[in-house]
N, C-alpha and C positions, 0 to 999 in steps of 0.2 A: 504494500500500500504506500502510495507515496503523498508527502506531506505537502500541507499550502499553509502559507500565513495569512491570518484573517487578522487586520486592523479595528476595531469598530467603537463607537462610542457610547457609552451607556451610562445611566445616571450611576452616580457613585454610592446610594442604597442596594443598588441591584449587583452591584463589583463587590460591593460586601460582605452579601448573601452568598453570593458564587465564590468569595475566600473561604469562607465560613464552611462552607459544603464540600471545597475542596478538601480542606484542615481535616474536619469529621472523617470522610473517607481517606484519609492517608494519600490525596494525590495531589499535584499541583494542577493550580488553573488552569494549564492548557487540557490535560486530562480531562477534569473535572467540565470542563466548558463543552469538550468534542462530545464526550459521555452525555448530558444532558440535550444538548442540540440532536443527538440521534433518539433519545427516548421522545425529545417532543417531536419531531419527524415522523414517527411510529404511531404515537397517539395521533397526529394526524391524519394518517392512511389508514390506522382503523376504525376514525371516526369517519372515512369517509368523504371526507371533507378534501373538495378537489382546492386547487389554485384558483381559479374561477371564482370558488364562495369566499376564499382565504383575500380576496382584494374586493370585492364587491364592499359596498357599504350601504348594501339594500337601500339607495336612492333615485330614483326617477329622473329624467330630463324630461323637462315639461315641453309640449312641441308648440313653437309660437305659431301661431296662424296666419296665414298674411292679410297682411293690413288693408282696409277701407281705399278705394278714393279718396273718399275724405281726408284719411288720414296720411295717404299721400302727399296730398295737397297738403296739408297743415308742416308735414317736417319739410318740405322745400319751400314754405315760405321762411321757416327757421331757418335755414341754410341760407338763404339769397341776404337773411338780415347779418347774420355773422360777418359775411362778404364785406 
């Protein structure tokens, strides 16, 4: 298996908690980080849960409709006054 370096930045309660975790189990952070990132990898794909739901944020685009004549008319007179 060959190794990558992963940079990232994280609030410093959360580097804490993953000292703390490391320390308990007997291993150093990098361990201790790779070791967690695969369990929650796992629970992912046994929950199912594609990429797809993992970035959605269950929000709608609302579709504008297009505009009136009228309303046409009303922003190019805005426009011509900007001028």
């Amino acid at each position: 298996m060959s190794t990558a370096v992963l940079n990232v930045k994280i609030d410093e309660a959360l580097k804490e908690k993953l000292r703390h975790y490391a320390e308990v189990h007997n291993e150093n952070l990098s361990i201790a980080t790779e070791k967690l990132l695969l369990i929650a990898f796992s629970a992912v794909e046994e929950a199912g849960v594609s990429a797809e739901d993992i970035d959605s944020q269950h929000t709608e685009e609302s579709v504008i409709e297009a505009l009136t004549p009228k309303e046409i008319k009303a922003l190019r007179r805005l426009l011509k006054k900007k001028k």
